[in-house]
C-alpha positions as CSV (number, residue, x, y, z in Angstrom):
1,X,-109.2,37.3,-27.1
2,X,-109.8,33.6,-28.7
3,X,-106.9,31.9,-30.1
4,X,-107.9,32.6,-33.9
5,X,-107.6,36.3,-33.0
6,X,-104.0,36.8,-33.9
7,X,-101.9,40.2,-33.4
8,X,-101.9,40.3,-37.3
9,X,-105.3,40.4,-37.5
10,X,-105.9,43.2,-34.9
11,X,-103.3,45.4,-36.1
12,X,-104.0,47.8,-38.9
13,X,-101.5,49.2,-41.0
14,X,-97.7,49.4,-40.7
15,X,-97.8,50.9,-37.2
16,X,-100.3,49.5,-34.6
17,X,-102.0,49.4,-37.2
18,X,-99.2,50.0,-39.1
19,X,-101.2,48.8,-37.4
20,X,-104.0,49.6,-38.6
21,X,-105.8,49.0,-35.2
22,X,-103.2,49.7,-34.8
23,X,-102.2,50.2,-36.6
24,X,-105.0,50.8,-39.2
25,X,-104.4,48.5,-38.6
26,X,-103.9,50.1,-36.0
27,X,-103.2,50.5,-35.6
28,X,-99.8,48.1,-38.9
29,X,-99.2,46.4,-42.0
30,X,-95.7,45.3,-42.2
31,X,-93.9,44.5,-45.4
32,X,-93.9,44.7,-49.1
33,X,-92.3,43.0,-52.1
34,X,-92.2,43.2,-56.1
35,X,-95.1,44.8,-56.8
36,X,-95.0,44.7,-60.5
37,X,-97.5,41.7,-60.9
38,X,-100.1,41.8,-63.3
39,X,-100.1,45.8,-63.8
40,X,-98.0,45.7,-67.3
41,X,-99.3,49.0,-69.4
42,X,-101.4,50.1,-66.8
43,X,-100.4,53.6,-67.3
44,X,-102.4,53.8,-70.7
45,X,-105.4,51.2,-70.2
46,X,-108.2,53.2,-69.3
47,X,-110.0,49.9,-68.3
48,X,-107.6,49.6,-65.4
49,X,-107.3,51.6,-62.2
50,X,-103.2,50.9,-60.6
51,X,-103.3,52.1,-57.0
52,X,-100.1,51.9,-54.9
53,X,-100.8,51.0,-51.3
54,X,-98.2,52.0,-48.6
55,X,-99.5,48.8,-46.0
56,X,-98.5,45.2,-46.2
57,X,-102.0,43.0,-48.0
58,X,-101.0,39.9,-46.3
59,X,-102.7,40.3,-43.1
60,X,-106.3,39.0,-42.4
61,X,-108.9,39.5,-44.9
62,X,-111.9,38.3,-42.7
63,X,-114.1,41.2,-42.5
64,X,-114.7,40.6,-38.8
65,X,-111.0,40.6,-37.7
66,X,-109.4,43.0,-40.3
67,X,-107.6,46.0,-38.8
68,X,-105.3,46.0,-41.9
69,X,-105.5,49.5,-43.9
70,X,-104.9,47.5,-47.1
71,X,-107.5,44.9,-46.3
72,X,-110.4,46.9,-45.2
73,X,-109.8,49.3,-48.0
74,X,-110.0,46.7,-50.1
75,X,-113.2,44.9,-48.8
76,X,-114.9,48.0,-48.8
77,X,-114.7,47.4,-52.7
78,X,-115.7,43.6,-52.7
79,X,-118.4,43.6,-49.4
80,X,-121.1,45.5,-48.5
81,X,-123.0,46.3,-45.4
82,X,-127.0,46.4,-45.0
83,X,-125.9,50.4,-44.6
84,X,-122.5,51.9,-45.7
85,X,-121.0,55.3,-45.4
86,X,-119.0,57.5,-47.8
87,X,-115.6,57.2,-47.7
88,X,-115.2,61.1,-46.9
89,X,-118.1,62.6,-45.4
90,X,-118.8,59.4,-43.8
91,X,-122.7,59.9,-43.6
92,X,-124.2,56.8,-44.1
93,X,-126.3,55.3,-47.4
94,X,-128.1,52.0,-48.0
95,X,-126.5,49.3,-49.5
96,X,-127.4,46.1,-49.2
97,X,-130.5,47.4,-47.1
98,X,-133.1,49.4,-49.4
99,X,-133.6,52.6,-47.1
100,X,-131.8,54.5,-44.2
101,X,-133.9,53.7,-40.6
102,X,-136.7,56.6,-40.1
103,X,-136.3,56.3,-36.3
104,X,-133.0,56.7,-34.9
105,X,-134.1,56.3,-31.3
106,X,-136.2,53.4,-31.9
107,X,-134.6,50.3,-30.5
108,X,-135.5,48.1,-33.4
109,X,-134.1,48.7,-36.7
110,X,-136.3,46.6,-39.6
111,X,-134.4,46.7,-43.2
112,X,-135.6,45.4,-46.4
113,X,-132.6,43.6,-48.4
114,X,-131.9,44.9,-52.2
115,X,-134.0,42.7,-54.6
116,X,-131.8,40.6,-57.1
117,X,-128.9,41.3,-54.8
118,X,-126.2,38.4,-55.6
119,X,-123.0,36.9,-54.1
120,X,-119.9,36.9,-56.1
121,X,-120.8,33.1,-57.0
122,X,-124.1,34.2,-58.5
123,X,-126.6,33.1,-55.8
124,X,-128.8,35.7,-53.8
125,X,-128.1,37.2,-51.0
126,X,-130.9,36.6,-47.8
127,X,-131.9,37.2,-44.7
128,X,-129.8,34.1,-43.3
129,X,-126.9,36.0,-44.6
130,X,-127.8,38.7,-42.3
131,X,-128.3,36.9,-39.4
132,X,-124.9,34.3,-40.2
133,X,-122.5,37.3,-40.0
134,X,-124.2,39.5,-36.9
135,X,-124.1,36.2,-35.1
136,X,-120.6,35.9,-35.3
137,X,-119.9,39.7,-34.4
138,X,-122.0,39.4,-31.0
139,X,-120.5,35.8,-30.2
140,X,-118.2,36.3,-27.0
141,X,-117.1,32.8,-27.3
142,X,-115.7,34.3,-31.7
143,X,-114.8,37.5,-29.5
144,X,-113.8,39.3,-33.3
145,X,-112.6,42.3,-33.3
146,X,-115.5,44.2,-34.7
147,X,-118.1,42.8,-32.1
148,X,-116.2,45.6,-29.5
149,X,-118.3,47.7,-31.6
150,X,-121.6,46.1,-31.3
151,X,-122.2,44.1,-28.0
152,X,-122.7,47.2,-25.9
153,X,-126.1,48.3,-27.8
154,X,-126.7,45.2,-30.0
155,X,-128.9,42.5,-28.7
156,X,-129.6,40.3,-31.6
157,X,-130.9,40.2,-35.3
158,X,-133.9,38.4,-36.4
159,X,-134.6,36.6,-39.5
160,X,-138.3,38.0,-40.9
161,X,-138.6,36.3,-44.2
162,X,-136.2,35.8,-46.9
163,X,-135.1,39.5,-47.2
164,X,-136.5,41.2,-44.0
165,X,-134.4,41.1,-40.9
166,X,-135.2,43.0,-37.8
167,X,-132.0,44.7,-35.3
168,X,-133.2,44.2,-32.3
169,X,-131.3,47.3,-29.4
170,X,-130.7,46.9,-25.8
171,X,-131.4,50.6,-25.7
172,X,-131.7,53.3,-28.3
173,X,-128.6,54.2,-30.3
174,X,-128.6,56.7,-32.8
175,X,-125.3,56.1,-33.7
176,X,-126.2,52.8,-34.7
177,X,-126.6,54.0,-38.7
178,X,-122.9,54.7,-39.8
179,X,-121.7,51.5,-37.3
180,X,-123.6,49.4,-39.1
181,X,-121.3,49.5,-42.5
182,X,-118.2,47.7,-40.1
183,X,-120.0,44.7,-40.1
184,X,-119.6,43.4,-43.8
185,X,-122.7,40.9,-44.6
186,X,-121.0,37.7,-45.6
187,X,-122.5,34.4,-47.2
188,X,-123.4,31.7,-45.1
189,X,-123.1,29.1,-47.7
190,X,-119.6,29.7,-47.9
191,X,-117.9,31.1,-44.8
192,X,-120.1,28.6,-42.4
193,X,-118.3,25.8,-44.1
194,X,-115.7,24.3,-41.4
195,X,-111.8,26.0,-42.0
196,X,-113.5,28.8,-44.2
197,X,-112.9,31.7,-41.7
198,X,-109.5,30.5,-42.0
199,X,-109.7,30.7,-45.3
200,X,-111.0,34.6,-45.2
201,X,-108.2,35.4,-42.7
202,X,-105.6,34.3,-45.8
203,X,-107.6,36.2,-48.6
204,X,-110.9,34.0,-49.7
205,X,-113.6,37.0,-50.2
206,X,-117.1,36.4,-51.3
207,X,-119.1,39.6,-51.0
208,X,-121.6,41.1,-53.0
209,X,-120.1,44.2,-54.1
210,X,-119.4,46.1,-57.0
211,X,-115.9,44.3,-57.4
212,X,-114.8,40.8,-57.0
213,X,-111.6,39.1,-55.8
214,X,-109.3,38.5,-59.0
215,X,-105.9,37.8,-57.6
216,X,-104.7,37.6,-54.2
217,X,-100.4,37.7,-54.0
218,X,-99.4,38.2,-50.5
219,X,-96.6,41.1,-50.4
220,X,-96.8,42.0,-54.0
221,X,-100.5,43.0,-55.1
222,X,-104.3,42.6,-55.4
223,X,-106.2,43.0,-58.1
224,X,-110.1,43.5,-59.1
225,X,-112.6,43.1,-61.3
226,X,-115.9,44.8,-61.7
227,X,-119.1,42.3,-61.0
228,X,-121.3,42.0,-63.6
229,X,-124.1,41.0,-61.5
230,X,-124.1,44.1,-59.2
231,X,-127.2,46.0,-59.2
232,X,-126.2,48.5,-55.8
233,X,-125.9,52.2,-55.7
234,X,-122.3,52.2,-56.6
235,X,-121.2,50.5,-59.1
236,X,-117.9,49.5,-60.5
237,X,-116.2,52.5,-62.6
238,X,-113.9,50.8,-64.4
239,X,-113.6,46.7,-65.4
240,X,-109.8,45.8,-63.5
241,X,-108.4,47.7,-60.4
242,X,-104.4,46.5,-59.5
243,X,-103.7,47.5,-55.8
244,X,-99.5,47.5,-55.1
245,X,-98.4,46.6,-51.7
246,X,-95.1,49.0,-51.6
247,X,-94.3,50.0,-47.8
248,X,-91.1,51.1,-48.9
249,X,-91.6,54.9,-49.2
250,X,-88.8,55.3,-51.6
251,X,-90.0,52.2,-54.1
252,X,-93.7,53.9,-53.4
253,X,-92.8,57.2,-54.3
254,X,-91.3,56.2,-57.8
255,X,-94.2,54.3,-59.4
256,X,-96.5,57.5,-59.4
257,X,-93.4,59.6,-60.2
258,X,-92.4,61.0,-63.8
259,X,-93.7,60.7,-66.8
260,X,-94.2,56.6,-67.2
261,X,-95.4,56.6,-64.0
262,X,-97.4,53.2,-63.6
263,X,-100.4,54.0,-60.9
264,X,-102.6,56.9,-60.9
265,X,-103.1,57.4,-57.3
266,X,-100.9,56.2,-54.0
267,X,-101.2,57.1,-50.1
268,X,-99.2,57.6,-47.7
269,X,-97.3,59.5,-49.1
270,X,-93.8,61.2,-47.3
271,X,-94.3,64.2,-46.3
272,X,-90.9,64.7,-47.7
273,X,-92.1,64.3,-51.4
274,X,-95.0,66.1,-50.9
275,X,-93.3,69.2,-52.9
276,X,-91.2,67.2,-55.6
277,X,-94.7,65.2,-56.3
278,X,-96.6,68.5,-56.8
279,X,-93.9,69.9,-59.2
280,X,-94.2,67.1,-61.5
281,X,-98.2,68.1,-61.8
282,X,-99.5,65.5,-59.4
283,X,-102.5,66.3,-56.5
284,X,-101.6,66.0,-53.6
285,X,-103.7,66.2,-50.6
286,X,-103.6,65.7,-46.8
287,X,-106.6,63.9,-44.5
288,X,-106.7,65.3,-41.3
289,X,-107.9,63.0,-38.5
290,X,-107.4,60.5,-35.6
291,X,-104.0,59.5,-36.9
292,X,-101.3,59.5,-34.7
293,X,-98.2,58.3,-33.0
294,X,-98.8,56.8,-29.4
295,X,-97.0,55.6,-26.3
296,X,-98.3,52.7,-25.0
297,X,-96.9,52.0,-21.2
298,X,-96.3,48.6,-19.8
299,X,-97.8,49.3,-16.0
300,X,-97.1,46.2,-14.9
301,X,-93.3,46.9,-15.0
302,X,-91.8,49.5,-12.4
303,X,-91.7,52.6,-12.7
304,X,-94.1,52.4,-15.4
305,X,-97.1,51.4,-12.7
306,X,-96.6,55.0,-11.4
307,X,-99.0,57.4,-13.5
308,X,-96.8,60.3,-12.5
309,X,-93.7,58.7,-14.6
310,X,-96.1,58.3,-17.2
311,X,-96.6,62.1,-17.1
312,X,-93.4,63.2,-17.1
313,X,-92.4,61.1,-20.2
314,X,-95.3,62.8,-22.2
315,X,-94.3,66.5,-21.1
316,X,-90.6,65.6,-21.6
317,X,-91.2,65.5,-25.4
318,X,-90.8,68.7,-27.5
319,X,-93.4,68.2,-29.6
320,X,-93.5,71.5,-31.6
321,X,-90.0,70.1,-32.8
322,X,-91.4,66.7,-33.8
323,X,-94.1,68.3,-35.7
324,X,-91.5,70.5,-37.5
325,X,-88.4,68.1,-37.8
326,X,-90.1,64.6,-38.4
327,X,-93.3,65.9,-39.7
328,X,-93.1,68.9,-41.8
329,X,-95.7,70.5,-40.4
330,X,-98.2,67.9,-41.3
331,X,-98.9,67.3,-37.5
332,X,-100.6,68.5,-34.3
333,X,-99.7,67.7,-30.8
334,X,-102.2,66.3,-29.1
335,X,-104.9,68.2,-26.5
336,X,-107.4,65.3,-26.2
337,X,-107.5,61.5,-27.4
338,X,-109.7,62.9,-30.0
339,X,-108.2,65.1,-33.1
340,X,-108.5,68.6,-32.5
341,X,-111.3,68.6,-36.1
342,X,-113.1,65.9,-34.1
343,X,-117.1,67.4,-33.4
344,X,-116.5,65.7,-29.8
345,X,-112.7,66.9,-29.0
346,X,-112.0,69.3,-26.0
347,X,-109.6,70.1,-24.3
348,X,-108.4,67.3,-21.7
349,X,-107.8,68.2,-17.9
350,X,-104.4,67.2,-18.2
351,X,-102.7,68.4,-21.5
352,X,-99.2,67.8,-22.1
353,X,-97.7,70.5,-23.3
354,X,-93.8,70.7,-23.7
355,X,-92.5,71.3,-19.9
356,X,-89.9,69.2,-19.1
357,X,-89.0,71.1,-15.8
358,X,-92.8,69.8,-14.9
359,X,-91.1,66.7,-16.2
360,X,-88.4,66.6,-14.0
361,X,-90.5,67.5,-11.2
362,X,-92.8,64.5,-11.2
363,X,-89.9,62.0,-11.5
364,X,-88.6,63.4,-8.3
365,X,-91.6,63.1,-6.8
366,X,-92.1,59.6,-7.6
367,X,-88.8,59.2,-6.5
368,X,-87.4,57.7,-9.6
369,X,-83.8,58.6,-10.6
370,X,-81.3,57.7,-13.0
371,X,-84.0,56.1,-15.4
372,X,-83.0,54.2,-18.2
373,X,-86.2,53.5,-20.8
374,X,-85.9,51.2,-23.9
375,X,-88.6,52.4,-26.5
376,X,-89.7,49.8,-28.7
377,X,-91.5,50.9,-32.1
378,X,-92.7,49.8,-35.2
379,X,-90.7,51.2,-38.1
380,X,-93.3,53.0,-40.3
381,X,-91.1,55.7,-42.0
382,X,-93.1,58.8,-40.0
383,X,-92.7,57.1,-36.6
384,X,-88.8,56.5,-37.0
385,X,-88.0,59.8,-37.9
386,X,-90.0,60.9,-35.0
387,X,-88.0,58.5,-32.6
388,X,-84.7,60.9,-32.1
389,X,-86.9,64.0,-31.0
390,X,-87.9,61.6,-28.2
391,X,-84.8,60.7,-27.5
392,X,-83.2,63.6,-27.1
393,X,-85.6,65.3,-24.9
394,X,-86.1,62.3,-22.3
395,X,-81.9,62.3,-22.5
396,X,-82.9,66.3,-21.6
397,X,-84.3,65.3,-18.2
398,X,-81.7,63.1,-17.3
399,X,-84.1,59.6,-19.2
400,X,-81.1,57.6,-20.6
401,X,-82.8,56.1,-23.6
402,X,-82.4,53.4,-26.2
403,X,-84.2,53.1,-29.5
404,X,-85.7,49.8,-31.0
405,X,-87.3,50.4,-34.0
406,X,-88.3,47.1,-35.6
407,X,-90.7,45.5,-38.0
408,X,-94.4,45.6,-36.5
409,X,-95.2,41.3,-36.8
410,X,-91.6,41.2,-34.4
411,X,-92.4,43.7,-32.0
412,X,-95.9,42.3,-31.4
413,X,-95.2,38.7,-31.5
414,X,-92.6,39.6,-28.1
415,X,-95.8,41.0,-26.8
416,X,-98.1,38.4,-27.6
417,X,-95.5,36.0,-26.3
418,X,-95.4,37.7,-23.1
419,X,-91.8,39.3,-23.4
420,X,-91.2,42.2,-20.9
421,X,-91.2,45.6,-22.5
422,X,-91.2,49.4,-20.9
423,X,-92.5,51.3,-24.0
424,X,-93.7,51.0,-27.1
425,X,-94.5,53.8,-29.8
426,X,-96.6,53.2,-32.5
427,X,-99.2,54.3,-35.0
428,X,-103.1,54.3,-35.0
429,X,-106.6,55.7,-36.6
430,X,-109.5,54.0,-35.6
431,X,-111.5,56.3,-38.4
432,X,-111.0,53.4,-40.5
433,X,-113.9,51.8,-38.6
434,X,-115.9,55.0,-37.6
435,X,-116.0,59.0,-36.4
436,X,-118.0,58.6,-32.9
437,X,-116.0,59.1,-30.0
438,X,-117.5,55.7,-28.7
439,X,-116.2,53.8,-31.5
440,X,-112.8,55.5,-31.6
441,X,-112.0,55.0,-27.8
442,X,-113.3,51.3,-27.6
443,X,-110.9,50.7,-30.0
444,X,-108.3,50.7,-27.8
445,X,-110.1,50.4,-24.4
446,X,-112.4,47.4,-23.9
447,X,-112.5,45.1,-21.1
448,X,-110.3,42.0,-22.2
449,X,-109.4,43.4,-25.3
450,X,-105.6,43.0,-26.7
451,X,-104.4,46.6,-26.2
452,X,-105.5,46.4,-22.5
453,X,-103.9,43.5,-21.6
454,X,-100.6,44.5,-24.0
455,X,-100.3,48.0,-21.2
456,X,-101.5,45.5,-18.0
457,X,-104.1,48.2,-17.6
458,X,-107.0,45.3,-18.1
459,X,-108.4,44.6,-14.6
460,X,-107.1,47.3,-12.4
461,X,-109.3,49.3,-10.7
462,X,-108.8,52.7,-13.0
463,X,-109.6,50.5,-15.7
464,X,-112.8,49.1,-14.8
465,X,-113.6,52.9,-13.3
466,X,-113.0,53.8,-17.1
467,X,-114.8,50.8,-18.5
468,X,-118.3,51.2,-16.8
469,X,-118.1,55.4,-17.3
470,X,-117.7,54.7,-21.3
471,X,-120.9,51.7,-20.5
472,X,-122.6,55.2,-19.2
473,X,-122.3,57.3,-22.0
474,X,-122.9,54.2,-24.5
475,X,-126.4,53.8,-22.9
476,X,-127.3,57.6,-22.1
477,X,-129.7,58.7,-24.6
478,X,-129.7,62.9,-23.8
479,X,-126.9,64.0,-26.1
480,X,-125.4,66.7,-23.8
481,X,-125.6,64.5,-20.9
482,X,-124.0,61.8,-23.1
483,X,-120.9,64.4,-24.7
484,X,-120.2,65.3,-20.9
485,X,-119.5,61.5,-20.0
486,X,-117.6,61.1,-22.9
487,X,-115.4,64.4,-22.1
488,X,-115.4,62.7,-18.0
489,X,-113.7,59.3,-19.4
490,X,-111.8,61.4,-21.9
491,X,-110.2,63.9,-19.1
492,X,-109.6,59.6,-17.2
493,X,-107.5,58.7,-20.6
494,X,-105.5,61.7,-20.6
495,X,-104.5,61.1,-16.7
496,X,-103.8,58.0,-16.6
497,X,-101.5,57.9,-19.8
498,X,-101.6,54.4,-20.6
499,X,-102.1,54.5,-24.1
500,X,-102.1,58.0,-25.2
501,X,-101.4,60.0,-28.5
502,X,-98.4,62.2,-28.7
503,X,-99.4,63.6,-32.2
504,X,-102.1,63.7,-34.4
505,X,-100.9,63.7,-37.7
506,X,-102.1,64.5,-42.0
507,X,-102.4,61.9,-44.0
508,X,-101.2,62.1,-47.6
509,X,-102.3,61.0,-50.6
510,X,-101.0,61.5,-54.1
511,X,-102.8,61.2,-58.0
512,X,-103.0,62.1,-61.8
513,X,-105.8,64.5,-61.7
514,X,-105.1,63.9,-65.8
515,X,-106.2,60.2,-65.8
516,X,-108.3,59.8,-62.4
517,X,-110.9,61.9,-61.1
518,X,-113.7,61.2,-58.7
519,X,-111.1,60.6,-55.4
520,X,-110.3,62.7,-52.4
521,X,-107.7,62.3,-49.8
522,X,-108.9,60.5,-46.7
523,X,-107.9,61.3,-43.0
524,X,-107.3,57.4,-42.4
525,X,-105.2,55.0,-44.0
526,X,-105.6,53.2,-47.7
527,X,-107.6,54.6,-50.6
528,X,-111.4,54.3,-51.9
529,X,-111.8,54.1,-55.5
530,X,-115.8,53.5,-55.9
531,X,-116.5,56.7,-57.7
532,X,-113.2,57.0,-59.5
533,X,-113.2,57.1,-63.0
534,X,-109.6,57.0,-65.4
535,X,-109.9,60.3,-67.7
């Protein structure tokens, strides 16, 4: 990864994320303050939408580099893409392009731009725009996050005229349509100055959306307001939106509860208020996706280099009892790297069902014994109360074990400085960015990319075997051909154990049905607020 590509700006909400990716992020956003700014009487203006947001805001804001759930939540608000999908069904509509592509297994994509399209600072959006931001996505040298989604099948965009611009494929890729709404067009004219993507990373955002930037404050909130000069298919619903940055659950909780209650809608909710916020006459609703809680092995540390010790960990952990305990239900364990609602999940070859005599088994035969394993993790609310059901079953097998939960920006800056870990547990969903399996595994696993070189998986041999088998299904146009690579690289994830989900989990989202309609809960992190309307 280049320098400028920090572990703040790859994870995604407060777990690996957090993340968010990691963690969402993930997989991760880590911390929030007073989050009172700006949002007096919010309960009563109807002109004003007050969201609470369970993830830090003050990670990156660079569309390119974002795995933060607040951030990209929030960007999907401000930016656009030439194509952007709906926040729910996630099928894709034109945005900033004027039509969907009529040939999905052509391997160049020609789009018309929207006419009297503008940038936040009034002047039009063009072709060079187009070509200025897809630059940077397929620039090894940039090596942004996003471009892990795009240098496989992307060759290069071509400026036509002034609002044409051609996509040019290295092969046909019909999933090319809903990918194309990660890659956020930004202005040329103001992100090409020098120091300006260093500007975006701390919270500058120019787009041409239906909402501009009002206030950026870093641990407390965000706010919005509706552009007057946008002329896309969704436009702004109300004039001001306040976003609160609360990753305290309790502090979250209480500014949608009772009476006075200051926001109208909040996620991530705990699945321990889920009942008390239902009483009081609130929605409440679960997303069901790729969320989940993962282990993430350091192989180049013994015994961890050993995939059968990798095994036994995962079959050591009563899961059922997780899901039930630590969960409330609101959880599934995981058959596949894929959600079981996924359209591509099945069934891995190895599944890791609750067996810790299998457990035991495999740690003999790798001839380990009197094992002592320090599990680091990042201390979202869900994943520390999932932490003593892991305990105590590796303590079942004779796996002496010590718990280190700790903010997500610490634990990842010992990994980024090269401090020696064993395991780490954290949170991911790469839905935020897309549903194809493709998308979702590369991710994670990607020659060079962070997560690799974080497990010391990155240029062993099973790695590069898994590498050029996902390469193989990424160019294979036959769809059946192409699902039965994906399930061969799939079954190679689930073996091998490196990075692997324990649980998929529900994600909850709360709101005032009475003064906010026009939202649904989403099955990945932060909230989407472009056809919500205050009642």
């Amino acid at each position: 990864m280049s320098s400028d590509f920090s572990r703040r700006d790859f994870l995604r909400y407060s777990g690996a994320t957090g993340a968010a990716a990691f963690i969402a992020a993930t997989l991760s956003a880590c911390s929030g303050g007073p989050a009172s700014t700006g949002s007096v009487g919010a309960g009563t203006n109807k002109d004003l939408i007050t969201a609470v947001i369970g993830y830090g805001n003050d990670q990156s804001w660079d569309p390119t580099q974002t795995a933060s759930a607040f951030a990209m939540a929030g960007i999907s608000h401000v930016y656009e893409g030439l194509l952007d999908t709906d926040p729910i069904t996630r099928e894709p509509y034109a945005a900033l392009a004027t039509e969907l592509p009529s040939d999905l297994d052509a391997t160049s994509w020609k789009f018309t731009l929207r006419e009297g399209a503008t940038w936040h600072d009034g002047k039009p959006v063009t072709a060079d725009d187009v070509v200025f931001t897809f630059e940077r996505v397929l620039d090894p040298e940039a090596n942004v996050l996003i471009g892990n989604f795009f240098r496989s099948w992307l060759k290069e965009v071509k400026k036509i005229d002034d609002r044409n611009v051609e996509l040019v494929f290295k092969f046909p890729f019909a999933d090319a349509a809903p990918r194309l709404t990660i890659a956020k067009i930004m202005p040329k004219h103001v992100f090409g100055q020098a120091g300006a993507w260093d500007q975006a990373k701390g919270g500058k955002a120019v787009g041409s959306g239906p909402y501009k930037l009002a206030a950026h404050n870093p641990k407390s909130n965000t706010s919005f307001e509706a552009y007057d000069g946008y002329n896309g298919p969704r436009p702004a619903t109300v004039k001001k939106m306040n976003w609160l940055t609360i990753v305290d659950a309790a502090a979250r909780v209480a500014k949608i509860s009772g009476g006075s209650a200051e926001a109208q809608i909040a996620d991530n909710i705990p699945y321990a208020n889920v009942d008390q916020l239902k009483q009081q006459g609130l929605t409440v609703e679960g997303g069901k996706g790729m969320n989940h809680m993962f282990l993430m092995f350091n192989t180049g540390t013994k015994p961890f280099d050993d995939v059968r010790v990798r095994q036994a960990l995962h079959y050591a952990i009563d899961k059922q009892k997780m899901i039930d305990v630590a969960l409330k239900g609101h959880g599934t364990a995981s058959s596949s790297f894929l959600n079981e609602g996924h359209p591509d999940h099945e069934r891995a070859s190895v599944v890791y069902d609750y067996d810790p005599d299998k457990a035991k088994a495999l740690l003999k035969e790798a001839g380990v014994s009197n094992l002592t394993v320090n599990l680091m993790a990042v201390n979202v609310s869900w994943i520390a109360d999932c932490l003593p059901t892991i305990a105590a079953s590796w303590e079942a097998v004779g796996i002496k074990t010590t718990l280190e939960p700790q903010d997500t920006a610490a634990l990842f800056t010992k990994m980024d400085q090269g401090q020696d870990y064993q395991v780490v547990a954290a949170a991911s969903n790469p839905n935020q960015f897309g549903m194809d399996a493709d998308l979702i595994c590369r991710y994670n696993f990607v020659e060079g990319g962070l997560w690799m070189k974080y497990a010391g998986y990155d240029g062993s041999k099973d790695a590069e075997a898994l590498f050029a088998l996902m390469d193989e299904a990424t160019e294979e146009p036959d769809k059946e051909k192409k699902k039965a690579t994906v399930h061969r690289y799939l079954d190679m994830i689930a073996e091998q154990a490196v990075l692997y989900p324990v649980v998929h989990t529900e994600l909850m989202t709360a709101w005032d049905a009475k003064k906010l309609s026009g939202v649904e809960a989403q099955p990945y992190p932060g909230i989407n607020l472009l056809q919500a309307k205050r009642t």
